[in-house]
C-alpha positions in Angstrom: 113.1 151.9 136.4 115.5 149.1 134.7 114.0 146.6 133.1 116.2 143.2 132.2 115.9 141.6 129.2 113.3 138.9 130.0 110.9 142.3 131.2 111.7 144.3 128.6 110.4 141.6 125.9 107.3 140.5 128.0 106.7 144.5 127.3 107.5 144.6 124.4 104.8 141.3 123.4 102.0 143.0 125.6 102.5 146.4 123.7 102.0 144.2 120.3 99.3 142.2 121.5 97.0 145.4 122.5 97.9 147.0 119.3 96.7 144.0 117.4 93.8 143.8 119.6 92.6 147.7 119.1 93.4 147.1 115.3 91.0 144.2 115.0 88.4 145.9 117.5 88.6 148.7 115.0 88.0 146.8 112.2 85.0 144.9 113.8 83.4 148.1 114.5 83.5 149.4 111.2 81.7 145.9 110.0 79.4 145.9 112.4 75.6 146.6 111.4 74.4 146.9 114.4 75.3 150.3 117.1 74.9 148.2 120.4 77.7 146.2 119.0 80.0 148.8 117.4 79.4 150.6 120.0 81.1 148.1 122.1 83.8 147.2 119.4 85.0 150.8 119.7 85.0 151.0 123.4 86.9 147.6 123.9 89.4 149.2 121.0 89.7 152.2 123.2 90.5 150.2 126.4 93.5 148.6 124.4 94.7 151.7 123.1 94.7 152.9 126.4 96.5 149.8 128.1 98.9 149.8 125.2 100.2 153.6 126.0 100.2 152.9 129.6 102.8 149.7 128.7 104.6 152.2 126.5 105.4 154.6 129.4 107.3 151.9 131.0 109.6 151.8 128.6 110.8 155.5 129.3 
């Protein structure tokens, strides 16, 4: 798949912006005091990661 330019740097912010997102997720988790809400920091961190690699694969 081609991607033009305008596509390929949408991509490109996504793929940022969920990186950013699971690194802050991360972070909340490991300041979190309470396991109902780490828990949930770490599965919302996951769900980015996951996103983020599945934007990656578009780029080839």
């Amino acid at each position: 798949m081609n991607l033009n330019q305008q596509e390929l740097q949408t991509l490109r912010h996504l793929i940022g912006s969920h990186e950013l997102a699971e690194k802050k997720l991360n972070f909340y988790a490991e300041q979190c005091q309470d396991q109902q809400a780490k828990q949930m920091f770490k599965q919302s961190a996951q769900s980015a990661s996951n996103t983020r690699q599945k934007l990656m694969s578009f780029l080839g």
